[in-house]
C-alpha positions as CSV (number, residue, x, y, z in Angstrom):
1,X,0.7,-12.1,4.2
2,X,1.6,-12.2,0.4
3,X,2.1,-9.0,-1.4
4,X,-1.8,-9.5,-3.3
5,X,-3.0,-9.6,0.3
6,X,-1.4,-6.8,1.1
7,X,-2.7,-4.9,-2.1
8,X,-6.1,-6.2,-1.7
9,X,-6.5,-5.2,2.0
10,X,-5.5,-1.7,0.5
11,X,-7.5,-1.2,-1.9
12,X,-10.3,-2.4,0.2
13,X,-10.3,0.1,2.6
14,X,-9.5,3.2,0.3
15,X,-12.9,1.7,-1.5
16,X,-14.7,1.6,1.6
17,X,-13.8,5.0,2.5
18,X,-14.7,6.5,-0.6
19,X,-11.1,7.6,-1.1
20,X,-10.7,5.3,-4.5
21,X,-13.8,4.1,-6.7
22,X,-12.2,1.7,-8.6
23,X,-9.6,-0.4,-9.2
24,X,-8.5,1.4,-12.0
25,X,-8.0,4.6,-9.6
26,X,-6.2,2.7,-7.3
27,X,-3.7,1.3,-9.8
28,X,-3.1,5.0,-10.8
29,X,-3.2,7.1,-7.6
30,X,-1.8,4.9,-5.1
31,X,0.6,2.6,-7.1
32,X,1.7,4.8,-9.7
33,X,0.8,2.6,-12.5
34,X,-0.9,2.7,-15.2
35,X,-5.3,2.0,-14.9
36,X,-4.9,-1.7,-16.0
37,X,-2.0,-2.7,-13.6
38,X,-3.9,-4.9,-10.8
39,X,-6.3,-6.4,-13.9
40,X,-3.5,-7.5,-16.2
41,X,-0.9,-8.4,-12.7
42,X,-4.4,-10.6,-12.0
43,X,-4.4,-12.3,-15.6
44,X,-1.0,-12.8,-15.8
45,X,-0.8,-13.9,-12.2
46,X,2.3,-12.1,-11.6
47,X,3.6,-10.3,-8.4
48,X,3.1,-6.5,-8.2
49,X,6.7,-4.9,-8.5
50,X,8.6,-3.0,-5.7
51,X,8.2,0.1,-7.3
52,X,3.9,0.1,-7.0
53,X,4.3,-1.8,-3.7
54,X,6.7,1.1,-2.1
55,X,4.7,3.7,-3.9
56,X,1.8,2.4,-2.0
57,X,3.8,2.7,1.4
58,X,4.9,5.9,0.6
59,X,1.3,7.4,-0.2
60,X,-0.6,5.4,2.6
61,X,2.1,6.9,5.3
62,X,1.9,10.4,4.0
63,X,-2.4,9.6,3.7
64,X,-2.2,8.7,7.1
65,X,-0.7,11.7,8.3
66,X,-3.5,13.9,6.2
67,X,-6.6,12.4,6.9
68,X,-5.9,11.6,10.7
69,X,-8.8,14.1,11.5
70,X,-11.3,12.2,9.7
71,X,-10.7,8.5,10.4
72,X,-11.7,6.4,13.5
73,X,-8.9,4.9,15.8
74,X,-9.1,1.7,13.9
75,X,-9.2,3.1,10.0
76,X,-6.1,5.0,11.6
77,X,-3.9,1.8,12.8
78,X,-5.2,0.0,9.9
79,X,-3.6,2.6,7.5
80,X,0.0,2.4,9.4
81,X,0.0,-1.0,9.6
82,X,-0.5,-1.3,6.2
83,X,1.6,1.1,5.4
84,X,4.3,-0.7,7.5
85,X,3.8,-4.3,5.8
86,X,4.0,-3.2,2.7
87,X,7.4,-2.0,3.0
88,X,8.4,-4.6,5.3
89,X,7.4,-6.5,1.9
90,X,9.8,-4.2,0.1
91,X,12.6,-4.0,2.1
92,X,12.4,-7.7,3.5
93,X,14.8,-8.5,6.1
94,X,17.0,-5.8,6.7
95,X,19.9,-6.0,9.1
96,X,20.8,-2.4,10.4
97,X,24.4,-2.6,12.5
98,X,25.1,0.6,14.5
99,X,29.4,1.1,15.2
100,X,30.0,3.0,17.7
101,X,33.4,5.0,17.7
């Protein structure tokens, strides 16, 4: 899945839980950018940076954590797992070695 995917899938599902009403919001609250980020990313057709796409890790995994009350099972998983691509998409491949002394 390409990083606009992943963005899109986002904002889609904080707009369908009333948690964002616009793209504008979303481009504010959730990818610390300014309200015209994902319109002029769209006309320019450039990537979104690291910086918005780990901000938007970031707040989905702490969002996850405070509304887990009030979503169902699946709004739940679909948060982490968001949450989890999108800094997969960050980090990319990262090789951890563990030495052991």
């Amino acid at each position: 899945m390409n990083k606009h995917d992943l963005l899109n899938q986002t904002y889609e599902l904080l707009s369908r839980l009333n948690i964002v009403t616009s793209e504008n919001q979303f481009s504010v609250k959730w990818l610390g950018k300014t309200e015209g980020y994902i319109r002029s990313m769209r006309a320019k057709g450039s990537e979104p940076s690291k910086e918005a796409l780990a901000i938007c890790a970031l707040r989905l995994q702490a969002a996850t954590a405070d509304l887990y009350p009030y979503l169902d099972p699946d709004d739940h998983g679909q948060f982490l797992r968001l949450a989890y691509q999108i800094r997969d998409e960050v980090l990319g491949s990262v090789d951890i070695t563990i030495v052991e002394d």
